[in-house]
ZADOKE-237968 format. One record per residue (C-alpha): residue in three letters; x, y, z; residue number from 1. Coordinates in steps of 0.1 Angstrom, whole numbers, plus 5000, padded with zeros to 4 digits. Layout:
BEGIN
r:ALA&px:X&py:Y&pz:Z&k:NUM
...
END
This chain:
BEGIN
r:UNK&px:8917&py:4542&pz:4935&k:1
r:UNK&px:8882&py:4543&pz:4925&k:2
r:UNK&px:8861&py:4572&pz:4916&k:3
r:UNK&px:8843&py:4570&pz:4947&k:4
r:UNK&px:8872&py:4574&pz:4966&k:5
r:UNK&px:8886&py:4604&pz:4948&k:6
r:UNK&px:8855&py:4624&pz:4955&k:7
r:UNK&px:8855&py:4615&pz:4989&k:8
r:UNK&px:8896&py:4622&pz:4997&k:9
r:UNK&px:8886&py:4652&pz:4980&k:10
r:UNK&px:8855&py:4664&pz:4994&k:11
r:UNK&px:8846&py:4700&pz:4992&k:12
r:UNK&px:8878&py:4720&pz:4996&k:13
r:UNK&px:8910&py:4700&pz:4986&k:14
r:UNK&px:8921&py:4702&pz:4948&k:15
r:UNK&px:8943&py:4666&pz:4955&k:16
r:UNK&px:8938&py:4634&pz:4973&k:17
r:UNK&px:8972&py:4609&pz:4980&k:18
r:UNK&px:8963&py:4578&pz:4987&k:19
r:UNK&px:8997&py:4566&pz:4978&k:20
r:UNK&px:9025&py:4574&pz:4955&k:21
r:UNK&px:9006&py:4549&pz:4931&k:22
r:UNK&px:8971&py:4561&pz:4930&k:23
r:UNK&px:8967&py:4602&pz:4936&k:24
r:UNK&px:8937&py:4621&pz:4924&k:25
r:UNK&px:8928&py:4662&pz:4915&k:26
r:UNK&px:8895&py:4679&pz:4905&k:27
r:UNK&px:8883&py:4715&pz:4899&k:28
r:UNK&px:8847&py:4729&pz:4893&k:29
r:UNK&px:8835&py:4750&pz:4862&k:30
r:UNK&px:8807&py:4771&pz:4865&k:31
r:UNK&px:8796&py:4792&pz:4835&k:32
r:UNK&px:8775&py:4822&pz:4831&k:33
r:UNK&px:8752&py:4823&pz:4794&k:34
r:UNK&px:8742&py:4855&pz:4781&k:35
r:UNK&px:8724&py:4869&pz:4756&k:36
r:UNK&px:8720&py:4903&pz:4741&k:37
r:UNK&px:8741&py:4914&pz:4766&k:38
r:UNK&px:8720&py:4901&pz:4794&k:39
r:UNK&px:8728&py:4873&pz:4823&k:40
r:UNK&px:8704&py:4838&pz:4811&k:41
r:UNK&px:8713&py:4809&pz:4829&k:42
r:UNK&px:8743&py:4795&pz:4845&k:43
r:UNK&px:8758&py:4757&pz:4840&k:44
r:UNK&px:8782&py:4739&pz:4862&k:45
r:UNK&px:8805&py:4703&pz:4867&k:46
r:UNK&px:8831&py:4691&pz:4879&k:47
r:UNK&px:8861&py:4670&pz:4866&k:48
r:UNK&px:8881&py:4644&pz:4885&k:49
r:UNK&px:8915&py:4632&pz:4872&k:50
r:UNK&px:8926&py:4598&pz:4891&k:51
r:UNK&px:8960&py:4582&pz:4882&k:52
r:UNK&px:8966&py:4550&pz:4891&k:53
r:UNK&px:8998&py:4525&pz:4884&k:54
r:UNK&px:8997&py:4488&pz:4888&k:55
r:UNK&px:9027&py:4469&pz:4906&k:56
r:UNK&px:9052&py:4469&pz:4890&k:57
r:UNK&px:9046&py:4487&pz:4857&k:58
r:UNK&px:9056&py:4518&pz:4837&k:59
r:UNK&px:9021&py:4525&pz:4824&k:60
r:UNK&px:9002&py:4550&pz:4842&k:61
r:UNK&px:8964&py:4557&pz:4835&k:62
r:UNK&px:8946&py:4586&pz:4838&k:63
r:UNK&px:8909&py:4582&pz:4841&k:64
r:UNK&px:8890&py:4615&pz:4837&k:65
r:UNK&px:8856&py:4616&pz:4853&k:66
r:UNK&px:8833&py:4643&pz:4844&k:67
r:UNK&px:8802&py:4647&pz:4876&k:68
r:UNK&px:8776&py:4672&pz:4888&k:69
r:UNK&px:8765&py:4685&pz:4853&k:70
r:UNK&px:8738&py:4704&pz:4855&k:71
r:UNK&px:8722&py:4738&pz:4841&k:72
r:UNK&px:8696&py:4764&pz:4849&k:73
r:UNK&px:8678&py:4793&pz:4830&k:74
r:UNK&px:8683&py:4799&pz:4799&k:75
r:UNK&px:8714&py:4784&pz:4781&k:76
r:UNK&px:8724&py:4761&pz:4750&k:77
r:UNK&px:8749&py:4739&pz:4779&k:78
r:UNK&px:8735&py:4706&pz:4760&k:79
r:UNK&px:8752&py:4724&pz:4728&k:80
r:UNK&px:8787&py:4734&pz:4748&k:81
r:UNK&px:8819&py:4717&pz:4732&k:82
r:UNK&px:8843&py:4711&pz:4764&k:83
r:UNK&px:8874&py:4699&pz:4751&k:84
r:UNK&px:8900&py:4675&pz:4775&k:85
r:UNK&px:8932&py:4675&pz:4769&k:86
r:UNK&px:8970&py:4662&pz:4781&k:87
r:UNK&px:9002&py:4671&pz:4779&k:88
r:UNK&px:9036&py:4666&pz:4788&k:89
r:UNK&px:9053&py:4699&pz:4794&k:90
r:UNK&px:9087&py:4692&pz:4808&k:91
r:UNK&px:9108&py:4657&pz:4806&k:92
r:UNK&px:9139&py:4647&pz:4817&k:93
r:UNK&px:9160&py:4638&pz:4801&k:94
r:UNK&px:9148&py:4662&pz:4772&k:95
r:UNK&px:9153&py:4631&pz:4748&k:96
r:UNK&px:9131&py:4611&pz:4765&k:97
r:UNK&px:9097&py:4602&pz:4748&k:98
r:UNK&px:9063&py:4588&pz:4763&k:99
r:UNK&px:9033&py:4567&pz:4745&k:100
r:UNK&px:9002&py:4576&pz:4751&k:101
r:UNK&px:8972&py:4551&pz:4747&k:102
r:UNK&px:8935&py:4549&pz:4752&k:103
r:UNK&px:8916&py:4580&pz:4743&k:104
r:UNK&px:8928&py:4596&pz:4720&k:105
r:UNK&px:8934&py:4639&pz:4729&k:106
r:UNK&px:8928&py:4664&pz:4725&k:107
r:UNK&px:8889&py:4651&pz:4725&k:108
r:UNK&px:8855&py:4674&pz:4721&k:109
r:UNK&px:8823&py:4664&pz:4735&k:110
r:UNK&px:8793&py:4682&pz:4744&k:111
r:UNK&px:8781&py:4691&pz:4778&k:112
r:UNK&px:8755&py:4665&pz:4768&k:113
r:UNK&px:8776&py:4636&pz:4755&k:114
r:UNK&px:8796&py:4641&pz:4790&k:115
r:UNK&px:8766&py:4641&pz:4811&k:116
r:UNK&px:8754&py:4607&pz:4791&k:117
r:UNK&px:8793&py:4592&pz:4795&k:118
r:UNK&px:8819&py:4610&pz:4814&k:119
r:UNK&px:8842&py:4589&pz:4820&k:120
r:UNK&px:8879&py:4580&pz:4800&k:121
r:UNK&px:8907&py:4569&pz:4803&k:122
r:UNK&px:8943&py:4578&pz:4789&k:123
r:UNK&px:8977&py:4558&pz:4797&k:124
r:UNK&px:9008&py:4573&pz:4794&k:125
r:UNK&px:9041&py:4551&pz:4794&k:126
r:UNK&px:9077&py:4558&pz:4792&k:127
r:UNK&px:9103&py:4530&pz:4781&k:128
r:UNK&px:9130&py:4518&pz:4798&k:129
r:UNK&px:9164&py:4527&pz:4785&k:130
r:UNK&px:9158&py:4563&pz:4784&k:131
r:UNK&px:9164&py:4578&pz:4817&k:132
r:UNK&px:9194&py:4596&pz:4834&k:133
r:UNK&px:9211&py:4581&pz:4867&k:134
r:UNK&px:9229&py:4550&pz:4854&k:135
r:UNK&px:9217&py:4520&pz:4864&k:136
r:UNK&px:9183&py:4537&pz:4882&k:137
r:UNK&px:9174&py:4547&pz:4845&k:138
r:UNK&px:9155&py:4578&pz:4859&k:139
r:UNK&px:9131&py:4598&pz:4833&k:140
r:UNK&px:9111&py:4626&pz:4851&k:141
r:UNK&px:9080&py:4640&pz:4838&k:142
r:UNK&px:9054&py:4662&pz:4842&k:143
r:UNK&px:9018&py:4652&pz:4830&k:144
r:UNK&px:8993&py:4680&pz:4826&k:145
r:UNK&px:8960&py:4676&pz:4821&k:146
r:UNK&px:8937&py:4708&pz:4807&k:147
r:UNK&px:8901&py:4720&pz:4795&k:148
r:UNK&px:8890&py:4743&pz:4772&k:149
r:UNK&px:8852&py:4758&pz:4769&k:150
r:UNK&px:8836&py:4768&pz:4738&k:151
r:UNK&px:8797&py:4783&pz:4736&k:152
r:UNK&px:8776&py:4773&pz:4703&k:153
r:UNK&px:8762&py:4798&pz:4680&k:154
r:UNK&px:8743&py:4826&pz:4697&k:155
r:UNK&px:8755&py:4825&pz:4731&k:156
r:UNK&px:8783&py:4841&pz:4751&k:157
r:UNK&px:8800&py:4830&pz:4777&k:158
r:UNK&px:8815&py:4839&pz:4805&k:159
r:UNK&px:8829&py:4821&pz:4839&k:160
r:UNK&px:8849&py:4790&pz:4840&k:161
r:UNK&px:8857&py:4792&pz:4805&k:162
r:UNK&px:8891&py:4768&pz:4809&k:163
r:UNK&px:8913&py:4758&pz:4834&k:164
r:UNK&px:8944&py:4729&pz:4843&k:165
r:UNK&px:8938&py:4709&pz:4870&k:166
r:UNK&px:8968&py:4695&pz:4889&k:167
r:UNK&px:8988&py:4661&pz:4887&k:168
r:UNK&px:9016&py:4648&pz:4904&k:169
r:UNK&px:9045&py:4642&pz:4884&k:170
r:UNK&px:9050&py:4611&pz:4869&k:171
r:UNK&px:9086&py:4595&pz:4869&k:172
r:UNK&px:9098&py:4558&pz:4858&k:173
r:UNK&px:9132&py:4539&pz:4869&k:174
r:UNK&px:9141&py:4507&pz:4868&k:175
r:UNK&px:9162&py:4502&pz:4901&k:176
r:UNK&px:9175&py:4470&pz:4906&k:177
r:UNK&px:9172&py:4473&pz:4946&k:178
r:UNK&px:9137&py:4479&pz:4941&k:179
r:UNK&px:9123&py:4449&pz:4926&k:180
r:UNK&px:9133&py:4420&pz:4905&k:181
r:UNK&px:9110&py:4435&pz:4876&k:182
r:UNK&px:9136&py:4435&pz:4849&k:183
r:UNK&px:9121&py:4467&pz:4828&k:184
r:UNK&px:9114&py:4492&pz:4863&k:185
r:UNK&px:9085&py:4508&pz:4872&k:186
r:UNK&px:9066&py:4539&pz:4873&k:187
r:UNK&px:9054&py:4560&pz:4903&k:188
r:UNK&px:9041&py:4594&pz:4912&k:189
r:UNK&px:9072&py:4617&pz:4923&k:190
r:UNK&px:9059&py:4631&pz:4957&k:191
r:UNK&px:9078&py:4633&pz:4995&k:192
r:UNK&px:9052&py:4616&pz:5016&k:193
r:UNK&px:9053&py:4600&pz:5054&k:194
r:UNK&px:9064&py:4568&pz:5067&k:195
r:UNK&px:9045&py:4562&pz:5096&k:196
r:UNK&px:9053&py:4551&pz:5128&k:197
r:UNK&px:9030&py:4543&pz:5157&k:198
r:UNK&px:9037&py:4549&pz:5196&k:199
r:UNK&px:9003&py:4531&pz:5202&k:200
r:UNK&px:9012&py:4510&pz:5235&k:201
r:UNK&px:9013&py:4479&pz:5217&k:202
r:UNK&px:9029&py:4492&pz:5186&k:203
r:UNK&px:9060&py:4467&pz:5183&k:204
r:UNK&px:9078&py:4499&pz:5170&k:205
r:UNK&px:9065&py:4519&pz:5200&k:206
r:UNK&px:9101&py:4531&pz:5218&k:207
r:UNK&px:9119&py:4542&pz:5182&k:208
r:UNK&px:9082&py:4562&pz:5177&k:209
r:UNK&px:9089&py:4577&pz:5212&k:210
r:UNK&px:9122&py:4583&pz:5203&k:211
r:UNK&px:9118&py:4600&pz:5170&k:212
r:UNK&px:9093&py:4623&pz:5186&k:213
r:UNK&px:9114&py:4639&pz:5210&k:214
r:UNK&px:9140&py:4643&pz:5185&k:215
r:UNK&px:9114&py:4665&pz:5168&k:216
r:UNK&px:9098&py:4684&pz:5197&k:217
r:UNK&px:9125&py:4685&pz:5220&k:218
r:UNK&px:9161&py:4677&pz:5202&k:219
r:UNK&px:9183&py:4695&pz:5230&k:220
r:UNK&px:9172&py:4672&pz:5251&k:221
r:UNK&px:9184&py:4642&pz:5231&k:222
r:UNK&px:9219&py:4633&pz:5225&k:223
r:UNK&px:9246&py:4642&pz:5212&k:224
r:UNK&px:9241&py:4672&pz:5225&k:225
r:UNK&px:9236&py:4707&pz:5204&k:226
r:UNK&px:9222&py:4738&pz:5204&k:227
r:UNK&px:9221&py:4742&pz:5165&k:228
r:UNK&px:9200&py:4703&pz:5162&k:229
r:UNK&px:9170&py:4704&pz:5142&k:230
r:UNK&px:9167&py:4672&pz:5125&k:231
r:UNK&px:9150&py:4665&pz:5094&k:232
r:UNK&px:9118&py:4647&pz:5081&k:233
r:UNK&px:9098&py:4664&pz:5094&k:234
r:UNK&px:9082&py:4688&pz:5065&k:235
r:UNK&px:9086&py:4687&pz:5033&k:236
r:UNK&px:9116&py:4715&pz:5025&k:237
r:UNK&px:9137&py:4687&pz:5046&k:238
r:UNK&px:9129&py:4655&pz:5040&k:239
r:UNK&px:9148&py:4624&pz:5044&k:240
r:UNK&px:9171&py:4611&pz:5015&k:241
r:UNK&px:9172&py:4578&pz:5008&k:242
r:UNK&px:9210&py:4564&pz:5008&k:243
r:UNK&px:9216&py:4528&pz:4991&k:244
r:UNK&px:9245&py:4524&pz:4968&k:245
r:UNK&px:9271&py:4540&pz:4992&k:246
r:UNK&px:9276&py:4509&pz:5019&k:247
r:UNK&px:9309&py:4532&pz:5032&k:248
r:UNK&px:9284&py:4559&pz:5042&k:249
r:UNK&px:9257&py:4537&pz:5052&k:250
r:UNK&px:9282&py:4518&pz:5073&k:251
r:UNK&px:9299&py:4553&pz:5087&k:252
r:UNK&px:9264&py:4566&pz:5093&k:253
r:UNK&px:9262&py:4536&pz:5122&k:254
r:UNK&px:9297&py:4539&pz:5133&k:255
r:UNK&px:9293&py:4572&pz:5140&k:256
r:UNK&px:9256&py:4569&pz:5159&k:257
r:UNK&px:9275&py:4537&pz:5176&k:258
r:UNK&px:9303&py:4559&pz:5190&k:259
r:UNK&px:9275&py:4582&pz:5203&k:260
r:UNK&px:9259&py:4556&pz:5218&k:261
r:UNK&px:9289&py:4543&pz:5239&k:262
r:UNK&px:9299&py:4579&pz:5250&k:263
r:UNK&px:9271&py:4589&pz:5263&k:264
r:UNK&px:9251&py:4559&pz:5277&k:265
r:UNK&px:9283&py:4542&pz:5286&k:266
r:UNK&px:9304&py:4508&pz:5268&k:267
r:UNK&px:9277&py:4488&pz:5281&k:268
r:UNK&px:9247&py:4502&pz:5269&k:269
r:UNK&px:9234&py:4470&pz:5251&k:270
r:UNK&px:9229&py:4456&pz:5284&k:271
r:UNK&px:9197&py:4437&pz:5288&k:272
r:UNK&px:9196&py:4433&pz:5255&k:273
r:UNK&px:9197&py:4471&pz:5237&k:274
r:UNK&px:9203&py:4489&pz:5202&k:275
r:UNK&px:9218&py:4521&pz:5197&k:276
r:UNK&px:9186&py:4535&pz:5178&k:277
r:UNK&px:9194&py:4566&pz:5154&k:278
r:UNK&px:9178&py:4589&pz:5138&k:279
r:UNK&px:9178&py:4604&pz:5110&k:280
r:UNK&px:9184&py:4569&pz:5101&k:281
r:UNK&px:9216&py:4550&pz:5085&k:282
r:UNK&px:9199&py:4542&pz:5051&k:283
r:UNK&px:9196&py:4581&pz:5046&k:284
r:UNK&px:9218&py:4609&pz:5035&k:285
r:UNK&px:9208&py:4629&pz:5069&k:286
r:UNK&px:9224&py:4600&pz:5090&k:287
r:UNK&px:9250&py:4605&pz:5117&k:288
r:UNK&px:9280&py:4610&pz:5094&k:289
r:UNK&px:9264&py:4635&pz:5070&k:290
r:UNK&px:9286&py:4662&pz:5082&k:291
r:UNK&px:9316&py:4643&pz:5072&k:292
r:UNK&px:9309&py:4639&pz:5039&k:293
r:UNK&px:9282&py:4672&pz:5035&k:294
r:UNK&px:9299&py:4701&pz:5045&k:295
r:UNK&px:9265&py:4721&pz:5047&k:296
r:UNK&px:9244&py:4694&pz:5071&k:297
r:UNK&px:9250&py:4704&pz:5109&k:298
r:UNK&px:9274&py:4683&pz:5129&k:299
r:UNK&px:9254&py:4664&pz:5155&k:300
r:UNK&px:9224&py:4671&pz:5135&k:301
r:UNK&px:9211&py:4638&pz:5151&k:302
r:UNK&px:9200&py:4620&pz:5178&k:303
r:UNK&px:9207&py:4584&pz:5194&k:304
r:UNK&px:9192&py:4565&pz:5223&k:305
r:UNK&px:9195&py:4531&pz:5239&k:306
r:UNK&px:9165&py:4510&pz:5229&k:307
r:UNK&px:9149&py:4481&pz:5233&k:308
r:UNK&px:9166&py:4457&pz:5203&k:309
r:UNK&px:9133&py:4437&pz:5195&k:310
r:UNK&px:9115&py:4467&pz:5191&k:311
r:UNK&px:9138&py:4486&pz:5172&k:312
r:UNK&px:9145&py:4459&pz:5149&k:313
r:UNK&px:9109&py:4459&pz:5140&k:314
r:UNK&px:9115&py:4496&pz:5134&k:315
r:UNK&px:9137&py:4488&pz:5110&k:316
r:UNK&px:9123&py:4468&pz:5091&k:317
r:UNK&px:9092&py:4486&pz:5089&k:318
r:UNK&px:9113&py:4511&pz:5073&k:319
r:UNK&px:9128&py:4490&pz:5046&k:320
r:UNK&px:9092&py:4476&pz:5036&k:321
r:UNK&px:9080&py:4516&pz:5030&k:322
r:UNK&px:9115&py:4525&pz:5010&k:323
r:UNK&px:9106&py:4493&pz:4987&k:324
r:UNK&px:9068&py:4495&pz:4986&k:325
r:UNK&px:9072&py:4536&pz:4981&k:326
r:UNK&px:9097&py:4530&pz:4953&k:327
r:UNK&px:9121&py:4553&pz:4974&k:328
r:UNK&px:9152&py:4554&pz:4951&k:329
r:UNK&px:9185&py:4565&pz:4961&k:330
r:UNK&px:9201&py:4602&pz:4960&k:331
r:UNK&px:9187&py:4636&pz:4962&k:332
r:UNK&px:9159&py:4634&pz:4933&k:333
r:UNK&px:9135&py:4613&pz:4962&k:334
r:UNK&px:9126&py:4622&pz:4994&k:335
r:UNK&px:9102&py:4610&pz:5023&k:336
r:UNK&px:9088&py:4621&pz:5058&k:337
r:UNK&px:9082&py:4602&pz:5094&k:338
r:UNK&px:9049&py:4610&pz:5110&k:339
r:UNK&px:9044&py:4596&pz:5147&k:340
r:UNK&px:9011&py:4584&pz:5149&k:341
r:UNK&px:8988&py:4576&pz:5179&k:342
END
């Protein structure tokens, strides 16, 4: 993600701009007031932009720290002003987990004007494999926190925007095997965001789309019939779960959307060449047999409907390139949304 783009995902109202789980961005504006003998001077103002980014495939993320707009009116020693950047990492888990930080060195001090002359930097942070919780997903959990502190030189107080902590997206590395062949993992931003499907007319995933959408605008209208069904992935208190290293649930998941399918679109449903579509999907925690095995998800909590087989094929795997390109790893810890698009 560029700078360019940051400023303009951000515009003049949102604090953070996704543009995937490996490049997100935040910013927040200072403005400060300069007195003097207890009178209002002048006024200074900028604002800082923190984008994180993460190549494929890696466990280093950088943070590149772009400090814009700095300017000052009236009467005030701003040129003078030591702003201070600075990083940390609260809250990791496991607690014996360790990160290395590279590139600039923090907590730094530079003037107002040594930031308006070069504002830019860069810090990486990386966490090594072999450290993480999970078994074999190796799963360490962070949470990165960037933070600036204002100080006025001789002569001159203060008041205003005098510090502040602009917000990141977690950080978390893994190295699941299912993911990629990349022998030491990966890193990504921990965030529930959508997978999108299109109901466009010549979207080649158009009828599961269609489908989908009436399970979340009209599910008693969809089958198996309930009065109670509200499915999930739809917002982010009830997102979809990702469900890999349990084939028996994967695989009773389908049976159980398969038996739907035959009871209430008959034993010949795949007729002219038909899929029993479900959702929530197999591959998830939230599919057709959660009840079975979750005590607290809703029975029938789902919905199934005779589909087209080419086009829900292509649904599929549509959905198994965003759980590996999204580095959706299994269980509870991840989580991810569908959004029907035009």
């Amino acid at each position: 993600m560029t700078w360019e783009e940051c400023r303009d995902g951000l515009g003049t109202e949102n604090r953070v701009y996704v543009k995937s789980r490996f490049a997100v961005c935040s910013g927040a504006s200072f403005t400060q007031i300069w007195s003097r003998n207890g009178q209002p001077a002048g006024s200074s103002f900028f604002n800082l932009r923190v984008v994180g980014t993460i190549p494929l495939n890696s466990r280093t993320i950088t943070y590149t720290y772009h400090y814009t707009d700095l300017g000052a009116v009236g009467t005030n020693g701003a040129a003078a002003m030591g702003i201070t950047t600075s990083a940390t990492i609260p809250f990791i888990s496991p607690s014996t987990a360790k990160t290395t930080q590279g590139g600039t060195a923090m907590p730094s001090t530079r003037t107002f004007a040594q930031l308006a002359a070069s504002g830019t930097f860069a810090q990486t942070q990386t966490a090594a494999a072999g450290q993480g919780s999970n078994g074999t997903t190796d799963t360490v959990f962070g949470v990165y926190q960037p933070s600036v502190k204002i100080k006025p030189p001789a002569g001159y107080t203060l008041t205003g925007n005098l510090e502040g902590s602009p917000f990141m997206f977690a950080p978390r590395w893994d190295k699941a095997s299912y993911l990629n062949s990349f022998a030491t993992g990966a890193a990504v931003f921990s965030m529930i965001t959508p997978m999108l499907y299109s109901k466009a007319a010549d979207a080649p995933e158009r009828a599961v789309a269609l489908h989908i959408e009436k399970a979340f605008k009209t599910p008693g209208l969809t089958q198996p019939p309930s009065s109670t069904k509200k499915v999930p992935g739809q917002t982010a208190g009830a997102p979809l779960t990702r469900l890999y290293q349990d084939r028996k649930r994967r695989d009773d998941n389908r049976a159980q959307a398969v038996n739907a399918c035959r009871r209430h679109f008959g034993p010949d449903y795949t007729a002219g060449g038909k899929d029993c579509d479900e959702y929530p999907f197999a591959t998830t925690y939230e599919g057709a047999a959660g009840s079975l095995y979750d005590p607290e998800q809703l029975r029938d909590n789902y919905s199934v409907m005779a589909l087209d087989s080419t086009q829900n094929q292509a649904a599929g795997t549509l959905l198994g390139q965003f759980l590996t390109k999204s580095r959706l790893i299994d269980g509870p810890d991840d989580g991810f949304l569908v959004q029907i698009v035009p």
